[in-house]
C-alpha positions in Angstrom: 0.8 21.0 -11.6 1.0 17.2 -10.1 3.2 16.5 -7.2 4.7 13.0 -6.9 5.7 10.8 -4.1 4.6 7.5 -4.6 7.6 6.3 -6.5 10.3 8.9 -7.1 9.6 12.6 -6.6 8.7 14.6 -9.1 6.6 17.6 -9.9 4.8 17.5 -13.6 2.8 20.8 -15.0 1.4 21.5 -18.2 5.3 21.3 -20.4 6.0 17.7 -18.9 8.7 17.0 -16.3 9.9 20.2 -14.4 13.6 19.2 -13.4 14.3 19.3 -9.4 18.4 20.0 -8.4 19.0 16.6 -6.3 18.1 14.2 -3.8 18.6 16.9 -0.7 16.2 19.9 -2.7 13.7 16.7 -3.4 13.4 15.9 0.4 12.5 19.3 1.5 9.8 19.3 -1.3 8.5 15.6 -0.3 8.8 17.1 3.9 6.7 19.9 3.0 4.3 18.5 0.9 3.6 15.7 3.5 3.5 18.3 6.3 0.3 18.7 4.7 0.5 22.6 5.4 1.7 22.3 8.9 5.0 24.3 9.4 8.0 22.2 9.3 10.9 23.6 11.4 14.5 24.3 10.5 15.7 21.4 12.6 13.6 19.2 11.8 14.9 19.9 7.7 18.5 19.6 9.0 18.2 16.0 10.6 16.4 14.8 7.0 19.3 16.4 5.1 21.9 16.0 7.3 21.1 13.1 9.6 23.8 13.8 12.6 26.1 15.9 10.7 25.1 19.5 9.9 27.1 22.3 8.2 27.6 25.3 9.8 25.9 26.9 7.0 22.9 25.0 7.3 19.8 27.5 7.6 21.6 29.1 4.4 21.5 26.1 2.4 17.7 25.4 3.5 17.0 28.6 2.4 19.0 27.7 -1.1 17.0 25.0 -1.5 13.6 26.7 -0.7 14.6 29.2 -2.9 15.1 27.6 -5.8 11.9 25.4 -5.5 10.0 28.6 -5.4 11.8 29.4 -8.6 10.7 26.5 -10.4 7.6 26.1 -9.3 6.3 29.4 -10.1 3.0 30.7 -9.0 1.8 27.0 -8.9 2.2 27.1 -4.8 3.3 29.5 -2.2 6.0 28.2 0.5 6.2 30.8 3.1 8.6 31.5 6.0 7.0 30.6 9.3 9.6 30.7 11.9 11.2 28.9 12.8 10.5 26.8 9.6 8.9 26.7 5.9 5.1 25.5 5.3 3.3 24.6 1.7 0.3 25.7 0.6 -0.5 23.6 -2.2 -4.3 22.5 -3.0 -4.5 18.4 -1.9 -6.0 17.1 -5.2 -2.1 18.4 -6.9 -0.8 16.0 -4.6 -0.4 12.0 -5.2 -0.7 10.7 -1.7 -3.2 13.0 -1.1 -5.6 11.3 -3.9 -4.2 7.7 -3.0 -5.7 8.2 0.2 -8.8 9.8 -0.8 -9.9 6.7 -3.1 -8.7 4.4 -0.8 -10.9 5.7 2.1 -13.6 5.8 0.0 -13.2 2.2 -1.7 -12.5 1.0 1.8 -16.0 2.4 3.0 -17.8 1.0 0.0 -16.2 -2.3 0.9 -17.5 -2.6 4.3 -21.0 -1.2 3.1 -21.3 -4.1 0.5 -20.9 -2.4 -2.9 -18.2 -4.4 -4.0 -18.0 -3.1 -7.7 -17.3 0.4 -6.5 -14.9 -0.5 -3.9 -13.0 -2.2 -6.6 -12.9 0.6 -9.0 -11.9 2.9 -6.3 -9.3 1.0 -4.8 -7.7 -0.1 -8.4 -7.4 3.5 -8.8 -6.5 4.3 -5.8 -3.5 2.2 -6.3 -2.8 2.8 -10.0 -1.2 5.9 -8.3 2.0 3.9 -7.2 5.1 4.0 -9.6 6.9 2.1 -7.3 8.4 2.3 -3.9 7.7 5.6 -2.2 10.1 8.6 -2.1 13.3 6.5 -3.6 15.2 9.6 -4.6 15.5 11.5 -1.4 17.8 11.2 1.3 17.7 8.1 3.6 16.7 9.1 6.6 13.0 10.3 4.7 13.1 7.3 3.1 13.5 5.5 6.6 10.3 7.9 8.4 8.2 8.3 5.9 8.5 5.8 3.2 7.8 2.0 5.4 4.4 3.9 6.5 3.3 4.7 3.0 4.3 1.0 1.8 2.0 0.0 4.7 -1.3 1.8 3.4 -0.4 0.8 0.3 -0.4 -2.9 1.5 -3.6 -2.4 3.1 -5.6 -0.8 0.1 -4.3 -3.7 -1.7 -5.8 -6.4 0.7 -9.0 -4.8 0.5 -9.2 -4.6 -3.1 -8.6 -8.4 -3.4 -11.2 -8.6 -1.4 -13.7 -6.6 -3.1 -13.0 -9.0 -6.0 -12.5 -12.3 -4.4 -16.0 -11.4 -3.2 -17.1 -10.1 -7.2 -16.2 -14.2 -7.9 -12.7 -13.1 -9.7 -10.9 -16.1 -8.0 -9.4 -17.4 -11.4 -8.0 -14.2 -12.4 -6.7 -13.6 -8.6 -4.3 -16.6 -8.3 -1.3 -15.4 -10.4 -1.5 -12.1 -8.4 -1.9 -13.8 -5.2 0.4 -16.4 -5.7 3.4 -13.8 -6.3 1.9 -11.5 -3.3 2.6 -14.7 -0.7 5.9 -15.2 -2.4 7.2 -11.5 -2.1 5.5 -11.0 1.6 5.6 -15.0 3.2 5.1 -13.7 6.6 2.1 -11.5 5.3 -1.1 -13.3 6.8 -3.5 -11.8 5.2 -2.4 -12.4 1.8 -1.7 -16.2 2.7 -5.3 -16.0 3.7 -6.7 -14.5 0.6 -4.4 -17.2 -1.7 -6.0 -20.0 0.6 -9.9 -18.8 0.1 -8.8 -18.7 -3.7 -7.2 -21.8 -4.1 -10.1 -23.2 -2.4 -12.9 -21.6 -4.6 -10.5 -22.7 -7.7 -11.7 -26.6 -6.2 -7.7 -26.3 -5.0 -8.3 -27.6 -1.5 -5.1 -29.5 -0.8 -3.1 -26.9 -2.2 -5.0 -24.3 0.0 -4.4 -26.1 2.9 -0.6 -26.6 1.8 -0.1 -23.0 1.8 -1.6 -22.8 5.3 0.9 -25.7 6.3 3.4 -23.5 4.6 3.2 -19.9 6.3 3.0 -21.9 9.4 6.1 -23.3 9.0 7.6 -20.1 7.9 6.7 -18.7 10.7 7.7 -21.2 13.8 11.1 -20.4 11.7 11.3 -16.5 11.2 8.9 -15.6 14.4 9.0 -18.4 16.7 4.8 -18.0 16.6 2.1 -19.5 15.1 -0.3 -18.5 12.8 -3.3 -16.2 13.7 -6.7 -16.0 13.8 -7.1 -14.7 10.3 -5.0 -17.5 8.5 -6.9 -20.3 11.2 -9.9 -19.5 10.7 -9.3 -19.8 6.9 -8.3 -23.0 7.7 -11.4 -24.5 9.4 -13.7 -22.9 7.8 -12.2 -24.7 4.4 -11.8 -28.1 6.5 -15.5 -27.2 7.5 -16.7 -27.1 3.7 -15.0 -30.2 3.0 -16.5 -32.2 5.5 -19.5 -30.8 4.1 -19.0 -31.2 0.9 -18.2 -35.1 1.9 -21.3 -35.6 3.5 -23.2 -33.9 0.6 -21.3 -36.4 -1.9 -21.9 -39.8 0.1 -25.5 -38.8 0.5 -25.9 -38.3 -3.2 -24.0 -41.9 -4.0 -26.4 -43.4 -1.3 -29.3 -42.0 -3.2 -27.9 -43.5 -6.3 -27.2 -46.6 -5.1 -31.0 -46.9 -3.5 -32.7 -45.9 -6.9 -30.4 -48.6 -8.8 -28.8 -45.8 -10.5 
């Protein structure tokens, strides 16, 4: 059986698809399963279901809902009663979030030891587990704690796999995806930096520098800051290469020129 989060909720076993009641039975599946087999309490259930207005009937209606996931997931897991609250036992490698973070830890560690081709295998699977925004098909107020933190990490694995292959020399084949990163996420500074240290390895230099120019702009006007150190140090270090790259070409014409060429 596979458990899903990252994207709508939904449980899969061996017959395809196994059909969940709602949006309220869905949340106390997604609570549990990222509880992570801690106990999750009664109350705490009520506020995701109910935000500030409970029904009386409450505990009954947990229990409803607990029941009938028992129901239709079988032997598959066990949820047990652990006053004053509900926990899942359910083995992490069932669970989607559970193996996004897995690869990404592991791609993330074979990015900072240098074995760029692994860490971008690990992280492009990592993140082939995404079907689209996380939990969209529970109740708002999970969507509002949990969802904006899983977005995050997913942001995150995705930096680092750019970077495992901006540094594997796929600059060509970055720019579309880079390009429509910066355009989604303007205020992102890490991506701006990545599209700049493309751009720039594409022999796009003024166009890397008008992106800097860009997200600068953006945002004195959203922020009211500058840019940081990540997107300035971009910046030198590709006004740096050009000066170099300058001096490289007037020495070469001077040569030229000396040998009558």
């Amino acid at each position: 059986m596979e458990f899903r989060i990252l994207g709508p909720v939904e449980v899969w076993g061996s017959d395809g698809e196994i059909p969940l009641d709602g949006s309220k039975q869905r949340t106390v599946l997604a609570t549990l399963l990222l509880a992570r087999g801690r106990m999750v309490s009664d109350s705490h259930l009520c506020r995701l279901l109910w935000h500030e207005d409970p029904p009386a009937t409450f505990n009954a209606q947990i229990y409803t809902y607990v029941s009938r996931l028992r129901k239709y997931l079988g032997d598959a897991v066990t949820i047990s009663r652990q006053r004053p609250g509900y926990q899942l036992h359910v083995d992490p490698a069932q669970v989607d979030s559970e193996n996004f973070a897995r690869l990404a830890r592991m791609g993330t560690d074979a990015l900072r030891d240098g074995d760029f081709l692994a860490a971008s295998r690990l992280l492009t699977q990592a993140l082939s587990l995404w079907r689209g925004p996380a939990l969209t098909n529970v109740t708002q107020e999970l969507a509002d704690e949990e969802a904006h933190r899983l977005d995050e990490a997913r942001l995150v694995t995705l930096e680092a796999r750019v970077e495992a292959d901006l540094a594997l020399g796929r600059h060509v084949d970055l720019l579309p995806e880079l390009t429509g990163l910066v355009a989604k996420h303007p205020m992102h500074e890490r991506f701006r930096s990545l599209l700049m240290d493309t751009l720039w390895r594409c022999d796009r230099r003024a166009d890397a520098l008008a992106v800097f120019h860009d997200g600068r702009r953006v945002l004195a006007e959203e922020l009211g800051v500058s840019p940081g150190r990540m997107m300035t140090e971009t910046y030198r270090a590709i006004l740096v290469a050009d000066g170099e790259n300058q001096q490289v070409e007037r020495a070469s014409r001077s040569s030229r020129q000396a040998a009558g060429v």
